[in-house]
DSSP file (Angstrom, degrees, kcal/mol; ACC not computed):
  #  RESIDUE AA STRUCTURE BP1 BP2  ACC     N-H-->O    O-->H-N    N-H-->O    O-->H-N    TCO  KAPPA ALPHA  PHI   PSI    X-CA   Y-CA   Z-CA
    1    1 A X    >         0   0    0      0, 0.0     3,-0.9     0, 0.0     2,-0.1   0.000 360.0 360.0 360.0  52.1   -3.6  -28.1  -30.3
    2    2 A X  T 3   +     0   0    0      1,-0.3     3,-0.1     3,-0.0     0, 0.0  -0.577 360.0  46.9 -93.6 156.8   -5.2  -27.7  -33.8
    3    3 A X  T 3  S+     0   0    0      1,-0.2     2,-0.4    -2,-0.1    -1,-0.3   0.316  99.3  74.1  93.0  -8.0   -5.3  -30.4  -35.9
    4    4 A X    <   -     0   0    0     -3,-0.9     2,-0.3    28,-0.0    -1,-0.2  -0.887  58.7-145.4-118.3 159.3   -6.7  -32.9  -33.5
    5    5 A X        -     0   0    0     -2,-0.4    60,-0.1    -3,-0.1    27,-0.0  -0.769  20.3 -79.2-105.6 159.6   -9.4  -33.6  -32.2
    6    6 A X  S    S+     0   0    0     -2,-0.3     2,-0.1    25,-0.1    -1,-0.1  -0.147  72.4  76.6 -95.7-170.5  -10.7  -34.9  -29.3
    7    7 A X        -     0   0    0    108,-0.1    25,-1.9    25,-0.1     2,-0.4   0.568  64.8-160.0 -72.5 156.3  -11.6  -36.9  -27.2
    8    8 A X  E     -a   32   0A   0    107,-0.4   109,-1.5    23,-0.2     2,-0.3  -0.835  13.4-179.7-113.3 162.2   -8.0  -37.7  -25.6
    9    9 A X  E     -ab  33 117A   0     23,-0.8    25,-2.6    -2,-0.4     2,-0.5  -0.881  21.4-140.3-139.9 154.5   -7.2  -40.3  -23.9
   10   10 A X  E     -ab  34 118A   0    107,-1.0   109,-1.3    -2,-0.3   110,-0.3  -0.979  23.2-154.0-135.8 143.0   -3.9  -41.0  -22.5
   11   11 A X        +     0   0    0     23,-2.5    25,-0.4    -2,-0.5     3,-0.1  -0.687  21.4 178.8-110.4 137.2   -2.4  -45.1  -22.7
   12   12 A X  S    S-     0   0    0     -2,-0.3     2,-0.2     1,-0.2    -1,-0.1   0.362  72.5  -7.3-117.4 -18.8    0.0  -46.9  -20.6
   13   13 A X  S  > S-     0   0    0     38,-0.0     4,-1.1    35,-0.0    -1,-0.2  -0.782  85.2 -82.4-155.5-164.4   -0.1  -50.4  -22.2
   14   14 A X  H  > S+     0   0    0     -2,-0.2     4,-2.1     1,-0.2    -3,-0.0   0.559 126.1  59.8 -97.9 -18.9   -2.0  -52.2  -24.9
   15   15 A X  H  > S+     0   0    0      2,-0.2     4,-0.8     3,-0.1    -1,-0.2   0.652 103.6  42.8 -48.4 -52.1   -4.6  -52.9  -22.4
   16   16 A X  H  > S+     0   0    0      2,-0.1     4,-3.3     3,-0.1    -2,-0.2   0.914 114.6  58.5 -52.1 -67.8   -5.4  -49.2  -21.5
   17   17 A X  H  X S+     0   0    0     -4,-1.1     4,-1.9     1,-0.2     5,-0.4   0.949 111.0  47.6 -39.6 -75.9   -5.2  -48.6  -26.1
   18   18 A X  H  X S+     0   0    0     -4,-2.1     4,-4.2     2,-0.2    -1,-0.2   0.842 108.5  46.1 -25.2 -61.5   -8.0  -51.3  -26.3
   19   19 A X  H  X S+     0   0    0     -4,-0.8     4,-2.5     1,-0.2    -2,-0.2   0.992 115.5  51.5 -58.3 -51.3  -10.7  -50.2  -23.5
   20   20 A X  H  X S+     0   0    0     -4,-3.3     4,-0.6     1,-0.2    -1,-0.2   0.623 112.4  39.2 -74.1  -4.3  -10.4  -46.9  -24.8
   21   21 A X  H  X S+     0   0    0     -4,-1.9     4,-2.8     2,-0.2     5,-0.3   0.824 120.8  49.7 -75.3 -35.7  -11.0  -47.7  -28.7
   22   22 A X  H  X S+     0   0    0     -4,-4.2     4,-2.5    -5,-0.4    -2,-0.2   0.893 109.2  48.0 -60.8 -41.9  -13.6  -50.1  -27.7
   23   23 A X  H  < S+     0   0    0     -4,-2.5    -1,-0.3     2,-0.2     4,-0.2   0.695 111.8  49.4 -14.6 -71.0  -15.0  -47.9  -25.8
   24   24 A X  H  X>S+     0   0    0     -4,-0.6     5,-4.7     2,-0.2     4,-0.6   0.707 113.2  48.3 -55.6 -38.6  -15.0  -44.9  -28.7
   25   25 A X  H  <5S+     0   0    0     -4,-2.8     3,-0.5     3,-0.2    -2,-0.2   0.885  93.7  68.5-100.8 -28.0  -16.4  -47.0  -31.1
   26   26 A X  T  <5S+     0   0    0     -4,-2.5    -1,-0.2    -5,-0.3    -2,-0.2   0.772 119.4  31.4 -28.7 -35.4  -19.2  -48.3  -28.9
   27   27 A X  T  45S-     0   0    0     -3,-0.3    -2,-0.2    -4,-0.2    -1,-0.2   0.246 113.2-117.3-137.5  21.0  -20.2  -44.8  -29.3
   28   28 A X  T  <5 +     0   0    0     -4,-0.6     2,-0.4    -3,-0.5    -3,-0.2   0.703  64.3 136.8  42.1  54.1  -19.0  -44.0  -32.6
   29   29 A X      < -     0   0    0     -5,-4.7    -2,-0.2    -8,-0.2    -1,-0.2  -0.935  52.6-120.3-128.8 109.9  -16.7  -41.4  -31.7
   30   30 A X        -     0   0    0     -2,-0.4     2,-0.3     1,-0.1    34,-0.2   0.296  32.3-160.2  -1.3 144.6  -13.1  -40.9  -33.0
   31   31 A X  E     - c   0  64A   0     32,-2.3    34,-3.1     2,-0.1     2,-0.5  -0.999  19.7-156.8-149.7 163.4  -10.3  -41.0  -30.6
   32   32 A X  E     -ac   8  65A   0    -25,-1.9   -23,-0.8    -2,-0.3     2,-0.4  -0.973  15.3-159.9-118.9 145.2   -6.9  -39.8  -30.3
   33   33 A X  E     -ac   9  66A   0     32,-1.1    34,-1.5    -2,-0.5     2,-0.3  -0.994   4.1-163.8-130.9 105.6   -4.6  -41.8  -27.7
   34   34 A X  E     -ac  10  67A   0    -25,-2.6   -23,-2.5    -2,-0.4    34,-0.2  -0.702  24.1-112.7-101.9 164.1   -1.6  -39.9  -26.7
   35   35 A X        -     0   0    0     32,-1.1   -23,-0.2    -2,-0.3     2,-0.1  -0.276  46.6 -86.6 -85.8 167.7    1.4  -42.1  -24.8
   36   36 A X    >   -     0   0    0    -25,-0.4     3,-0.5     1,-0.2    33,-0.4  -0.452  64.7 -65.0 -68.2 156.0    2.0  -41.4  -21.2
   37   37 A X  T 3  S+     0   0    0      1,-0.2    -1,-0.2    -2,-0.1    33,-0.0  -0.198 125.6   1.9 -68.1 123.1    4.3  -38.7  -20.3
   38   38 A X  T >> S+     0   0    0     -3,-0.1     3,-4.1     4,-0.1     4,-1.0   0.025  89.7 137.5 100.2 -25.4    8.0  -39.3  -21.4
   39   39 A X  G X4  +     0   0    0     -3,-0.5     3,-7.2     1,-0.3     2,-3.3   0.422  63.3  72.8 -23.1-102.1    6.7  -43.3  -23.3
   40   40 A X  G 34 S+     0   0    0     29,-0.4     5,-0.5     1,-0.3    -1,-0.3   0.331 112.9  22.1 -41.6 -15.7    9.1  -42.5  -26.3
   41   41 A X  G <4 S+     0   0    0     -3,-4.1    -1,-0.3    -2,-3.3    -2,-0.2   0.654 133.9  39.8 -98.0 -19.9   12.4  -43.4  -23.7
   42   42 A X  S << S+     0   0    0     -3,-7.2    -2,-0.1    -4,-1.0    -3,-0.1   0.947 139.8  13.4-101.3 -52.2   10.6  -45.6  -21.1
   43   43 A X  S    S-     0   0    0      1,-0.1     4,-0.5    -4,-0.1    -1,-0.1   0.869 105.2-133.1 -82.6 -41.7    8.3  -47.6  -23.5
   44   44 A X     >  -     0   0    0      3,-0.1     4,-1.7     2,-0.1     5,-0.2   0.173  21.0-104.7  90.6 155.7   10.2  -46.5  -27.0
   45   45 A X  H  > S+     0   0    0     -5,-0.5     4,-1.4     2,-0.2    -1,-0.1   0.659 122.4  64.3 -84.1   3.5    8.2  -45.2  -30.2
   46   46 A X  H  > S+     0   0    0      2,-0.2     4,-2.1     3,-0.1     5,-0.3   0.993 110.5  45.6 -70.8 -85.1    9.0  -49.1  -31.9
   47   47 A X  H >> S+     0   0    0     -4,-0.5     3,-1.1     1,-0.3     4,-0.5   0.718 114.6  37.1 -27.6 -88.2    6.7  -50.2  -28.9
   48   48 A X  H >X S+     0   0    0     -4,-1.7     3,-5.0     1,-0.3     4,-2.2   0.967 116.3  55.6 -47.1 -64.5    3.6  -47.8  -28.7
   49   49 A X  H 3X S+     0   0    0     -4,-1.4     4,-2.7     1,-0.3     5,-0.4   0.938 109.8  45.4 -52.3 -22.1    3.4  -47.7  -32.7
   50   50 A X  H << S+     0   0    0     -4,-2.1    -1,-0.3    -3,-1.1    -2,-0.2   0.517 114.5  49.2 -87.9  16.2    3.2  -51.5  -32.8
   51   51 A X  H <X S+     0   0    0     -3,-5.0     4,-2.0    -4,-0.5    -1,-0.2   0.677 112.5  45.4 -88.8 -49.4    0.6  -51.3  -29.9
   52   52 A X  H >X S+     0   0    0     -4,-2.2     3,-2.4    -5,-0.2     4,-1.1   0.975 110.5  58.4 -66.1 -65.4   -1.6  -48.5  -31.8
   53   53 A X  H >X S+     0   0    0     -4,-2.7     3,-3.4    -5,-0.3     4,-2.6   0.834 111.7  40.0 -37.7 -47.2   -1.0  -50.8  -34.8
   54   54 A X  H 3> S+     0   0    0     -5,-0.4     4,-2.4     1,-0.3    -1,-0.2   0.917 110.9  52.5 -47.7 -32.7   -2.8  -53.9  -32.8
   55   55 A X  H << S+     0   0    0     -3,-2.4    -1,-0.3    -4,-2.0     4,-0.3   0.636 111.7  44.6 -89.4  -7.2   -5.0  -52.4  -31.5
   56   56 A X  H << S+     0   0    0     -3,-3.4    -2,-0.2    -4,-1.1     6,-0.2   0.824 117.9  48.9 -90.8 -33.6   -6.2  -50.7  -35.3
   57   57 A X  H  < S+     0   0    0     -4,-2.6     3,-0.3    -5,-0.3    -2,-0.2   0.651 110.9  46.5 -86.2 -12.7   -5.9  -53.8  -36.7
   58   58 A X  S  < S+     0   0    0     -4,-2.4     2,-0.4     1,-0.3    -1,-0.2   0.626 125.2  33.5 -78.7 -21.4   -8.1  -55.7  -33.7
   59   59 A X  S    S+     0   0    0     -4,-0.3    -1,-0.3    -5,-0.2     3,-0.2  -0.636  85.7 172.5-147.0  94.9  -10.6  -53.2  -33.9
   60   60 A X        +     0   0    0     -2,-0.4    -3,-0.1    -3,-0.3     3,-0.0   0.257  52.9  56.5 -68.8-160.3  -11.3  -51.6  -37.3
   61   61 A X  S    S+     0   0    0      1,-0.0     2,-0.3   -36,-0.0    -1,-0.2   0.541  86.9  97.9  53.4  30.1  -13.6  -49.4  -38.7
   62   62 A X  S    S-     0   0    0     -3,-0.2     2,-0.5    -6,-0.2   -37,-0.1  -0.947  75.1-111.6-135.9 156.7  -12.8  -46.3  -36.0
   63   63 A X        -     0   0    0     -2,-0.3   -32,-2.3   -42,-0.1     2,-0.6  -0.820  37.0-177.6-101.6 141.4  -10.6  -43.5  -36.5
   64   64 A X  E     -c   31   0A   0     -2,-0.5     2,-0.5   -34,-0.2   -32,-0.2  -0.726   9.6-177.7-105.8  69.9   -7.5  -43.6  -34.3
   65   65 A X  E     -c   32   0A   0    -34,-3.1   -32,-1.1    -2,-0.6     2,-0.1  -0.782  16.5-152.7 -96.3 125.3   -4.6  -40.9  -34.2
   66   66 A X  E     -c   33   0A   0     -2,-0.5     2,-0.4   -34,-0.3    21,-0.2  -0.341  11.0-170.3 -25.3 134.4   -1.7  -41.5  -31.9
   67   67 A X  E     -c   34   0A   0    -34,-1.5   -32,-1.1    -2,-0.1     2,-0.5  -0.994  11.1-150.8-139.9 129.4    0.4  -39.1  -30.3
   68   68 A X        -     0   0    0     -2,-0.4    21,-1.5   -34,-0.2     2,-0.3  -0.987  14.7-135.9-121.8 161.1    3.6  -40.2  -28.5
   69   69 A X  B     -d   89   0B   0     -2,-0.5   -29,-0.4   -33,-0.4    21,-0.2  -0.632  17.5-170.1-114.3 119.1    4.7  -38.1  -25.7
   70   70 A X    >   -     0   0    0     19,-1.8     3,-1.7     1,-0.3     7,-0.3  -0.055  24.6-139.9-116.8  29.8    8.7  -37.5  -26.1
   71   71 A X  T 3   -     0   0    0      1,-0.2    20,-1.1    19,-0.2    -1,-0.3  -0.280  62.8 -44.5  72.4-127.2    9.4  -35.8  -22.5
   72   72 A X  T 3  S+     0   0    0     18,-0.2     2,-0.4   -34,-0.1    -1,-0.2   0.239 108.8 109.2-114.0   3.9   12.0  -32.8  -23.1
   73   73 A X    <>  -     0   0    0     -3,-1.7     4,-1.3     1,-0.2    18,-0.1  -0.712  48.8-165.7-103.6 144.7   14.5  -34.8  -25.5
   74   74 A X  H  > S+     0   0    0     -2,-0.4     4,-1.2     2,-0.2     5,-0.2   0.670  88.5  63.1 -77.1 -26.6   14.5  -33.8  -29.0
   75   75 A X  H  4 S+     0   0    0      2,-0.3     4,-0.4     1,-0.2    -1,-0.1   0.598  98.6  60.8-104.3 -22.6   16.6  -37.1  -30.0
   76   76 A X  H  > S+     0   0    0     -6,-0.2     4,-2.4     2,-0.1    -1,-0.2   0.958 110.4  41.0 -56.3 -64.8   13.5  -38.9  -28.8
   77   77 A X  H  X S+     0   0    0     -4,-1.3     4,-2.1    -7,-0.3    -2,-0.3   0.590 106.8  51.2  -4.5 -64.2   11.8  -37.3  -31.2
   78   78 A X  H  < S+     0   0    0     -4,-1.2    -1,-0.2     2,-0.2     4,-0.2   0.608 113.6  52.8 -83.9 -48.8   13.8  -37.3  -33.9
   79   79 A X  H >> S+     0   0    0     -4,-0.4     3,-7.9    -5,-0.2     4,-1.4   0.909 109.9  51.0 -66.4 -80.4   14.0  -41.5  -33.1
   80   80 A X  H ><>S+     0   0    0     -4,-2.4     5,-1.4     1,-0.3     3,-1.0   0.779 104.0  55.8 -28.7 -63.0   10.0  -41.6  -33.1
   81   81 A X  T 3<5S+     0   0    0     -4,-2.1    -1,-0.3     1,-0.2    -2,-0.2   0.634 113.5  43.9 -65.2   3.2    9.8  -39.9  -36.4
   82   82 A X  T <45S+     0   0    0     -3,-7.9    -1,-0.2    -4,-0.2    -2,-0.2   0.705 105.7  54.4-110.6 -15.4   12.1  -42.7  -37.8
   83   83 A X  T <<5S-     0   0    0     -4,-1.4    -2,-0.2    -3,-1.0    -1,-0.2  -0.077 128.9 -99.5 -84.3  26.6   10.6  -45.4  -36.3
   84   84 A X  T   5 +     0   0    0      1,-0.3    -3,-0.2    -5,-0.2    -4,-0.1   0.349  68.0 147.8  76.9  11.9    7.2  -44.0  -38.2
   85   85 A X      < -     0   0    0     -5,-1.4    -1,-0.3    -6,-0.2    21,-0.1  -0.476  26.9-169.7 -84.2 137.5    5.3  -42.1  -35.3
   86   86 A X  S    S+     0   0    0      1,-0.1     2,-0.5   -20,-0.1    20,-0.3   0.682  70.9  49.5 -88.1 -36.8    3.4  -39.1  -37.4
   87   87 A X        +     0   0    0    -21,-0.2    21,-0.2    19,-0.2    -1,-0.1  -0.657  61.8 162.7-120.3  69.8    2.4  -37.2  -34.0
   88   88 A X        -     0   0    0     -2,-0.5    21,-1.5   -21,-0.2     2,-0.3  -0.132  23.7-153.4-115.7 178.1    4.6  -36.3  -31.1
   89   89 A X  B     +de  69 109B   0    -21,-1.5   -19,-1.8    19,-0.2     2,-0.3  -0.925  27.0 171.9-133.2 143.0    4.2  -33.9  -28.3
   90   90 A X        -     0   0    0     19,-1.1     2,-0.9    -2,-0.3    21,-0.3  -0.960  36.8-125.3-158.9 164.9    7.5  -32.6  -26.9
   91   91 A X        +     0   0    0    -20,-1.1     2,-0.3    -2,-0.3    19,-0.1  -0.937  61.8 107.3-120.7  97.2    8.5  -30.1  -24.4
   92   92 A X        -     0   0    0     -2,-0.9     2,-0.2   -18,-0.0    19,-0.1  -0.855  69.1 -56.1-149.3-172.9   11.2  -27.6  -26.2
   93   93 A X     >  -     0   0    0     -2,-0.3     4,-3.0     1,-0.1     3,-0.4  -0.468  51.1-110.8 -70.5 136.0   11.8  -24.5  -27.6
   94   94 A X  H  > S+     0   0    0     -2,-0.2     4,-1.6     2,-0.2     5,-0.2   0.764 113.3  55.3  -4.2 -51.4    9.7  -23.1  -30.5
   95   95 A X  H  >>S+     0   0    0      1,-0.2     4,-3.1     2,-0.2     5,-0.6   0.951 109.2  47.4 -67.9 -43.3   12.6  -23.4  -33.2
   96   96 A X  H  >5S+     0   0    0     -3,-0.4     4,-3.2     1,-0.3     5,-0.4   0.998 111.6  45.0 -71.9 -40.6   13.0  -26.9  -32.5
   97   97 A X  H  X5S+     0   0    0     -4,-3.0     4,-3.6     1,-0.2     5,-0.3   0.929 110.4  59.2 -64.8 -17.6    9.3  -27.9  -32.6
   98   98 A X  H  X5S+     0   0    0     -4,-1.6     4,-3.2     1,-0.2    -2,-0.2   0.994 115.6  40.9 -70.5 -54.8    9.1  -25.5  -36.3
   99   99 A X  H  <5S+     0   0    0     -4,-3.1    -1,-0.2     1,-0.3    -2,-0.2   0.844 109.3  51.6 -70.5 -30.5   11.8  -28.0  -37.4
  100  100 A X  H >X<S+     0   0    0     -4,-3.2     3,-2.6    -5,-0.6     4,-1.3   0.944 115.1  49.5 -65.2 -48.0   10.3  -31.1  -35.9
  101  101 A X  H 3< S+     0   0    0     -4,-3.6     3,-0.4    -5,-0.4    -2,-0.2   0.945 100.0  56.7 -64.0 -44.1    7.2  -29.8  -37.9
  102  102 A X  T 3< S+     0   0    0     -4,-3.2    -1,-0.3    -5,-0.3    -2,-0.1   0.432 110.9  50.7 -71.4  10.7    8.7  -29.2  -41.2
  103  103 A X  T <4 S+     0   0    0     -3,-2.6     2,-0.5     1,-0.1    -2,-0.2   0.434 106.1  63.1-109.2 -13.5    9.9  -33.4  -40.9
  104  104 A X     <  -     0   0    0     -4,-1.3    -1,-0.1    -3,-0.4     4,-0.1  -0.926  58.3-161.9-114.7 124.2    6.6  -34.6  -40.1
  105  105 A X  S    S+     0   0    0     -2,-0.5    -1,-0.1    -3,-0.1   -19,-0.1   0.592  88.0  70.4 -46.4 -20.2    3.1  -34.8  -41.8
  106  106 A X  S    S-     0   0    0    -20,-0.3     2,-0.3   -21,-0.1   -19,-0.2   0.055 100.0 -89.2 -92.7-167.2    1.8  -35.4  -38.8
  107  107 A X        -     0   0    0   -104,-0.0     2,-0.4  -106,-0.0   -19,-0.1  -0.840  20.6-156.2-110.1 150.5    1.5  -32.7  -35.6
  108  108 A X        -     0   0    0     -2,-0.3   -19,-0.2   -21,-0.2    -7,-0.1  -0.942  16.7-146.3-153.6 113.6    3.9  -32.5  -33.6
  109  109 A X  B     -e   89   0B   0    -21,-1.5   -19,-1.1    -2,-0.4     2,-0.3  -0.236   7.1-140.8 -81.0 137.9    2.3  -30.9  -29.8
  110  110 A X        -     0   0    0    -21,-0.2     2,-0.4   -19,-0.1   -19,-0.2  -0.808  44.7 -83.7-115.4-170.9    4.3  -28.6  -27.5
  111  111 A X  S    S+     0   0    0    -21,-0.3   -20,-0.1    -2,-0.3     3,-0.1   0.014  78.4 141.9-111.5  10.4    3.9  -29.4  -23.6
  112  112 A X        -     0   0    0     -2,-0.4    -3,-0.0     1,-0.1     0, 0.0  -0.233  67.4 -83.0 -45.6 144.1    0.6  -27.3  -23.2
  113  113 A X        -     0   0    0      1,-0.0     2,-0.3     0, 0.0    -1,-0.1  -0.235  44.2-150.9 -57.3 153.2   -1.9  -28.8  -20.9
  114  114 A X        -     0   0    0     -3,-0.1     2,-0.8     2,-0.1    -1,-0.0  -0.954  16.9-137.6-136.0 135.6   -4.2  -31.6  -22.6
  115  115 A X        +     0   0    0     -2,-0.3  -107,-0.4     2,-0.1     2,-0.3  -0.908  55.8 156.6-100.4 123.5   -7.8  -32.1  -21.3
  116  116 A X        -     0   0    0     -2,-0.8     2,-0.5    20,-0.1  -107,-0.3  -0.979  47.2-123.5-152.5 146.7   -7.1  -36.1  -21.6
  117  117 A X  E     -b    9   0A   0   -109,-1.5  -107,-1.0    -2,-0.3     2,-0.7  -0.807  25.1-138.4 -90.1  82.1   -8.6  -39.1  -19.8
  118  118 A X  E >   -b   10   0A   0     -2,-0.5     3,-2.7  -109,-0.2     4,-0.3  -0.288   7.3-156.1 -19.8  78.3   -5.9  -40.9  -18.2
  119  119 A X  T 3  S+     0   0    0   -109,-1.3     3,-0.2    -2,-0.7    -1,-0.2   0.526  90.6  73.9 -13.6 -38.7   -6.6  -44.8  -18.7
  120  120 A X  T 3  S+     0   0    0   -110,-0.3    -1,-0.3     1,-0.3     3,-0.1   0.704  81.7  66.5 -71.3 -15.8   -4.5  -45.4  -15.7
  121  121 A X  S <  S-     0   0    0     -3,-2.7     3,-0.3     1,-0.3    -1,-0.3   0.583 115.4-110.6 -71.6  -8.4   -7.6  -44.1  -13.3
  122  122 A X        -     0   0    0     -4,-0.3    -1,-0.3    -3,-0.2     4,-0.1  -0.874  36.3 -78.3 112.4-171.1   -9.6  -47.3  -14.5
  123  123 A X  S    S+     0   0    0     -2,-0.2     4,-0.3     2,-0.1    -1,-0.1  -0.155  90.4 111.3-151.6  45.8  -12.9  -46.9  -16.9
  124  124 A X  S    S+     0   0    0     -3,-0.3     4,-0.2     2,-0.1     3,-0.1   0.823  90.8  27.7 -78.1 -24.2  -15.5  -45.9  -14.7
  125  125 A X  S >  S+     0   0    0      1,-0.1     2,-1.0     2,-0.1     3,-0.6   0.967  94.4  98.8-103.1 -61.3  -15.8  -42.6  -16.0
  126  126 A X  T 3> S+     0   0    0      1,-0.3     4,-2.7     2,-0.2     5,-0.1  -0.097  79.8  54.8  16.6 -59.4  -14.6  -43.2  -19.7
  127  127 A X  H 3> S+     0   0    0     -2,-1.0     4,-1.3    -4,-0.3     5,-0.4   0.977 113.4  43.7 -47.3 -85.8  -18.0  -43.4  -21.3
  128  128 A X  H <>>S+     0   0    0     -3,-0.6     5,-4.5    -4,-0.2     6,-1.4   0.728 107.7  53.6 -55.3 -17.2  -18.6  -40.5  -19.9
  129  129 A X  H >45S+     0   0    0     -4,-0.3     3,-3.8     4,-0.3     5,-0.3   0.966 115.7  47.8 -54.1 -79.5  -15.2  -38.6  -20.7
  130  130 A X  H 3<5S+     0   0    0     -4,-2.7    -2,-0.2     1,-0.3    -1,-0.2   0.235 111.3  50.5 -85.6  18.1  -15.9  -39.7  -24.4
  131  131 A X  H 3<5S-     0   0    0     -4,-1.3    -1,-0.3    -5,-0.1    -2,-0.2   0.376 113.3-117.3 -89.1 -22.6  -19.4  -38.5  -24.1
  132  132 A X  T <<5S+     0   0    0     -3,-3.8    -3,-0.2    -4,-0.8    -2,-0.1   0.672  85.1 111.3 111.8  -7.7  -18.5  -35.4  -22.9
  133  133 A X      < +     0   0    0     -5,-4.5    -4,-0.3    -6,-0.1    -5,-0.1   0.305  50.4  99.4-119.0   4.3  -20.1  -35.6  -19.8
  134  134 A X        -     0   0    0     -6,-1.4     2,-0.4    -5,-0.3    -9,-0.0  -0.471  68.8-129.5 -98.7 145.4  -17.1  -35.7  -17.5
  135  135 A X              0   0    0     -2,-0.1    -2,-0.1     1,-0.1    -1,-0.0  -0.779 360.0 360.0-115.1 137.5  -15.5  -32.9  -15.5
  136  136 A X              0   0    0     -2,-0.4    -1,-0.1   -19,-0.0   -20,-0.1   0.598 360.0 360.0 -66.8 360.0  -11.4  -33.1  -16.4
């Protein structure tokens, strides 16, 4: 996964996006927030980018990258990188992600395991996830 950095965190709503910026910048740590498995069909990439946008613009001054999670379909993809998403993750072949990469600035993830804090567990451990101090 080079080219980001951690900690990840993984988002289900705008609700989830929030705890975990506030959260990051409480402790002045960067964060990346990747979508829940498959978001670019169930949620759409319209949705999540105008979520990450609220949520950049409700709570400045932290750095944010977004990632949205496009399942197996290339054509999700391919939507997300026209609706503005820089940073997808997507489960294909090699060729297709070299071509997905040569349309994007951004990174574009293939389906490799992610040491990520799921949002949806709550935010008892969180702090410590984005401390470091947390067992995946």
């Amino acid at each position: 996964m080079s080219g980001l950095s951690g900690p990840f965190l993984i988002v289900h709503n705008i609700g989830h996006a929030r705890d975990a910026v506030a959260a990051a910048k409480d402790l002045g740590r960067p964060v990346t927030l990747i979508s829940a498995p498959g978001a670019a069909a169930s949620m759409g990439a319209d949705v999540f980018n105008r979520m990450i946008d609220a949520v950049r613009t409700e709570i400045p001054d932290i750095e944010i990258v977004a990632v949205i999670d496009c399942g197996s379909d290339p054509g999700q993809a391919m939507q997300a990188l026209r609706l503005g998403s820089r940073n997808l993750r997507l489960d294909a072949h090699e060729d297709v992600l070299k071509k997905l990469r040569d349309m994007t600035d951004g990174m574009v993830l293939d389906a490799s395991p992610i040491a990520a804090y799921d949002m949806s567990n709550g935010t008892r451990d969180l702090t410590a996830w984005l401390e470091g101090r947390a067992e995946e």
